[in-house]
N, C-alpha and C positions, 0 to 999 in steps of 0.2 A: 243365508247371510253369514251365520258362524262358520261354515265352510269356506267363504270368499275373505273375511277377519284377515287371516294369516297371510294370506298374496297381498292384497291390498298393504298390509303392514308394513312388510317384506320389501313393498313397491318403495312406501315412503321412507323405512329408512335408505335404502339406495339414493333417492332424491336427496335423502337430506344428507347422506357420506360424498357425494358429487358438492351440492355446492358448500360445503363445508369444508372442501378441499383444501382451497388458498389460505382458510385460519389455521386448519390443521396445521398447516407446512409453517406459516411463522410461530405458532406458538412451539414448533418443537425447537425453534433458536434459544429455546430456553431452559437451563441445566433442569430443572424441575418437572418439563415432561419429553425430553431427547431419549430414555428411555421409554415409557411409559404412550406415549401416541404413535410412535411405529408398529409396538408391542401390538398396542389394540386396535388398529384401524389398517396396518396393514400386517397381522400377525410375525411382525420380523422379529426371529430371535424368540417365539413364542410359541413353540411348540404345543399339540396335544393333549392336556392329561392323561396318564396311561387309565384305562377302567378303575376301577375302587369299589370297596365294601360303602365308603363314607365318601362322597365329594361336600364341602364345604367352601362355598363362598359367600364374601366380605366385600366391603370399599376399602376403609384404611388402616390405618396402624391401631388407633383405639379397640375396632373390634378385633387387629389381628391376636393384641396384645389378650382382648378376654376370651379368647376362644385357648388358650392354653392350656387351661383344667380340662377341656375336652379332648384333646389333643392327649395330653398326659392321660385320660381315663380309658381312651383306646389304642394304648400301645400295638395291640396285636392284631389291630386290625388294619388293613390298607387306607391308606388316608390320600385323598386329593384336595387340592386347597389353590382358590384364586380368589386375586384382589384387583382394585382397580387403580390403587396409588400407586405412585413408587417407594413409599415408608412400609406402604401395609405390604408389599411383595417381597422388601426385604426384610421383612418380620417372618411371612409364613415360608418365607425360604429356608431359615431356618429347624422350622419343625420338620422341611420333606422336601425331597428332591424332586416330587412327585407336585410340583407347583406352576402356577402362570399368572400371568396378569391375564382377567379375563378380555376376549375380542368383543369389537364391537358387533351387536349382535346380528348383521347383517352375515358376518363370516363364522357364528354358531352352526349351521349347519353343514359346515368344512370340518370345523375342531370339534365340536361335541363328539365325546364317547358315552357308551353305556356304561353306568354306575348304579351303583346298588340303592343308593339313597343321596337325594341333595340335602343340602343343610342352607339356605339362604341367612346371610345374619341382617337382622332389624329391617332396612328398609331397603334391599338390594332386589325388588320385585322387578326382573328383565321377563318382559313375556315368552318373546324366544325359548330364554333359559329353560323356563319351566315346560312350555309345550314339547320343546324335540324330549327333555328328559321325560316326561309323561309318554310319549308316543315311542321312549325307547325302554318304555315297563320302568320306569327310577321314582322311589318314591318319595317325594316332594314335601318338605317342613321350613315353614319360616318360624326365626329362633330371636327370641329377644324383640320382638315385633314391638313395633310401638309408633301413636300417631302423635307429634307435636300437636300443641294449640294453633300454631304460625301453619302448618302444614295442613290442616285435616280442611279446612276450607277447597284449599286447590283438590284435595283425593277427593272430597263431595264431586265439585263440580266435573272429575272427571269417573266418576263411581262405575257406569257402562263398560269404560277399560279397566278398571281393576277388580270391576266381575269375571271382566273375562280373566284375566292373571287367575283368582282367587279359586277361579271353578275349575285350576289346572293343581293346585296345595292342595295338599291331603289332611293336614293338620299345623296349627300353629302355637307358638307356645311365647305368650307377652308377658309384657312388664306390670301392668297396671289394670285394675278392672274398666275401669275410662277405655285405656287403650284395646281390651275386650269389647265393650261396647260399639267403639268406632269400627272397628277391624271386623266384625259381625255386621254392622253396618253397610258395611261394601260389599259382603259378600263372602265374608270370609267363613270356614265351615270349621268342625273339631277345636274350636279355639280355648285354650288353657292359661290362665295365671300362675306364672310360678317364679314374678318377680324379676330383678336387671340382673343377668349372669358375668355383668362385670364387679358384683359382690364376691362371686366366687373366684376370685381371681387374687391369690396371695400376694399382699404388697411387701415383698421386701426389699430392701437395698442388697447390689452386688457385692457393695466391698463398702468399709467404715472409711469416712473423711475426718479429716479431724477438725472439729468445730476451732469456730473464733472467739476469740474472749468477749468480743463484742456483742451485740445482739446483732442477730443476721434476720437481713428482709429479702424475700426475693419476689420481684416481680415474674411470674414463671406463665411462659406458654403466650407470649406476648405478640402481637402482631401491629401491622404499619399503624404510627398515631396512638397508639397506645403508651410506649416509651417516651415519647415526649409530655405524654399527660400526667406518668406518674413523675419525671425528672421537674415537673412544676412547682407534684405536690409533693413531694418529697424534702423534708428537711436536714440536710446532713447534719448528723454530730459527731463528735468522738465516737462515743459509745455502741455507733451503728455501724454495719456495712449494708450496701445496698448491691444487693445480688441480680443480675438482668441476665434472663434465657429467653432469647428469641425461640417461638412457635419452629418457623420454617430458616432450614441453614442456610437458604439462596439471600436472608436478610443478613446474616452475620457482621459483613462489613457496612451496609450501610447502616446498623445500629452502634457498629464500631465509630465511626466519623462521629456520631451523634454523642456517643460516651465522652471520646476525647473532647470534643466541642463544649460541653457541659464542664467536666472534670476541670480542665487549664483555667474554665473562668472563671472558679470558684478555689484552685488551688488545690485540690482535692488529689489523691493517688490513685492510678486506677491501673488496670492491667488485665488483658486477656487471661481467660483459664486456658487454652489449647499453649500457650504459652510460658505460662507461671501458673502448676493445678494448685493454689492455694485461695484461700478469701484474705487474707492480711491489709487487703488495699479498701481505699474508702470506699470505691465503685468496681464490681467487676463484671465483665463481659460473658458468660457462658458459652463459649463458640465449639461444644464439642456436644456429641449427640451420647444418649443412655447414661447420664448422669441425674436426671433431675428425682426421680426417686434415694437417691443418696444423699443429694443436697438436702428433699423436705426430712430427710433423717436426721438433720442436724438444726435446720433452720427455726427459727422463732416464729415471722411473720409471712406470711404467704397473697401476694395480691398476685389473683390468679387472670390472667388475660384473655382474650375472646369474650369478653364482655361487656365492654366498655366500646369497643367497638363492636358493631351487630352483625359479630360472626355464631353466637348462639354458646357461648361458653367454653370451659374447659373442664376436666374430671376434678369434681373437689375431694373426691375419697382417700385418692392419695396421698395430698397434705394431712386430713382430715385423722390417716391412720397414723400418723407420727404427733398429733396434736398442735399443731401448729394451728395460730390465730388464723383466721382464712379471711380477705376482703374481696369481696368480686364487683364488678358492673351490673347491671340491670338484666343486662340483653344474655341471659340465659335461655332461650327457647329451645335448643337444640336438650338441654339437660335437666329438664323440668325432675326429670324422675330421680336425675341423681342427687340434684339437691337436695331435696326433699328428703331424701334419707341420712342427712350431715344438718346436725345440729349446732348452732352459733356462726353460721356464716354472716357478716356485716355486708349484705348486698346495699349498694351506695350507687349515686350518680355521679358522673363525671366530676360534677361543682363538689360534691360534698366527701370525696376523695382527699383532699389536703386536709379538710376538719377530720378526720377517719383516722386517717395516720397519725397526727398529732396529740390524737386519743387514744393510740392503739395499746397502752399500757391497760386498759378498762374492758377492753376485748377479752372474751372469755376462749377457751381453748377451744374448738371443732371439736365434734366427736357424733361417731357413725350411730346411724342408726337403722334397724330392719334388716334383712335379710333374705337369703334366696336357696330358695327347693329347689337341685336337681335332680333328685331323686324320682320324679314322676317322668320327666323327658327320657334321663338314661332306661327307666324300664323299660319308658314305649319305642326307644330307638332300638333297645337287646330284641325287645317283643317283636318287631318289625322283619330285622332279619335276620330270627327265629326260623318265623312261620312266614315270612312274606313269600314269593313266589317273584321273586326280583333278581 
């Protein structure tokens, strides 16, 4: 049967790349994946990665961003690197020319090359991926692994398939003992605590803004229904400006329409940053990308988005490392572990969001806590090929 596994699989995603056809084709009408689903379903514009010492794959921009200190600690080695967004592909474009969005895995046995070693980050377990790299001598580590509470139910009920994944990893290296447990649970073999490696990841700002006399709130990393929820509870004064970054830029103007609509009826000045880069107006728009760690450098209060609506949160460490008061939503499930290491976050529900704000002078400042060991990963990757035979 484990010999029959792989056809049979092979069979169903074919079935499932056919009738998934006709969505594919209209969802690429959409600036948000017209790169990104030609890329991976019909490899255009998506070359090979050439072989490498390190291949390292990712989904998006979060993990492209914390795989950096990796990236910087093997300069001199070949590095390959895919992702599956279009954020995270022009992130790890950056680090290497040697990059792709990865294909869907029906067309891995087209593009897969041999490499020395895969790196999966957290939860990018593609079975393909890992078998052709096993059958082409590459040895196999999932980095940063970890199971959601919201998640670990579905991996239960499907545990038979992620034995099979698990018996193709050579070793794993997690966040959390819990997520040791679970991940052991399915199958998984060699498995290591050594913490979230998005700890290791230097937050600084590119360039100094210059702050408002006001106090600055920003609602940052916001998505649809969100922005209308804090614009409820939000109370303008003098004294404030109220800062909005939309999550994703395909929303820019229609949070734009939203700003203006609010702002005229209340009298209020408001003005795009891609436009006027200052905050001096009572409301403003964030409509440009790689700013928001420069902003929480300056910023007072921070209500951070993806959690209010049940998208599963957003990184509170980086407000967290400039000290900024942090308010979030409930529906953190995607970041259970990062919270937990940021002390004074005011997690609220939707209702009690305008009494939050209106108290936010009582709010104590964020501030990080815990830490992460790289130090046992980078030996056993040096150790690996060392001596591997890879």
């Amino acid at each position: 049967m484990k010999l029959l596994f792989p056809f049979f699989y092979t069979l169903l995603l074919l079935l499932l790349w056919v009738v998934a056809l006709p969505f594919l084709l209209f969802l690429m009408r959409k600036p948000k994946y017209r790169q990104s689903l030609p890329a991976r379903f019909w490899l255009w514009r998506n070359r090979a990665l050439a072989p490498s010492d390190i291949y390292i794959h990712l989904c998006s921009y979060g993990e492209a961003i914390a795989i950096k200190p990796l990236i910087e600690a093997w300069k001199s080695r070949r590095i390959a690197l895919s992702a599956i967004t279009k954020t995270g592909r022009e992130v790890i474009a950056k680090y290497t020319s040697n990059s792709a969005y990865l294909p869907f895995e029906l067309w891995l046995p087209f593009w897969m090359r041999k490499h020395r070693m895969l790196i999966l980050i957290e939860a990018e377990l593609w079975y393909l991926l890992v078998l052709l790299a096993k059958r082409k001598g590459t040895h196999t580590i999932l980095l940063n692994a970890r199971i959601t509470d919201r998640s670990f139910g579905r991996y239960w009920k499907m545990r038979w398939f992620y034995r099979e994944i698990f018996a193709h990893i050579d070793a794993v290296f997690c966040q959390t003992s819990l997520d040791q447990e679970r991940l052991e649970a399915l199958g998984a073999r060699n498995v290591r605590v050594i913490g979230n490696i998005k700890l290791a990841t230097k937050i600084v700002s590119t360039r100094v803004l210059p702050k408002p006399a006001r106090e600055m709130i920003v609602a940052a990393s916001t998505h649809e229904g969100e922005e209308e929820l804090i614009l409820a509870s939000y109370r303008p004064t003098p004294k404030s400006v109220l800062v909005v970054v939309p999550r994703h830029p395909e929303r820019f103007d229609a949070v734009d329409t939203l700003l203006r609509v609010y702002t005229m009826a209340r009298g209020l000045h408001y003005h795009r940053y891609s436009q006027e880069p200052h905050f001096e107006s009572d409301v403003v728009l964030v409509d440009t990308m790689g700013e928001l760690i420069n902003i929480y450098a300056i910023s007072d209060v921070v209500i951070l988005g993806g959690a209010f609506a049940s998208i599963g949160g957003h990184n509170p460490l980086e407000p967290a490392h400039f000290g900024n008061k942090i308010i979030s939503g409930e529906h953190i499930f995607n970041l259970k572990s990062l919270f937990a290491l940021v002390e004074n976050v005011a997690i609220v529900s939707p209702e009690m969001l305008e009494e939050t704000l209106a108290q936010r002078a009582t709010l104590l400042p964020a501030h990080i806590q815990g830490e992460v060991d790289l130090t046992p990963f980078y030996h056993y990757i040096e150790s690996e090929l060392s001596h591997g035979q890879y």
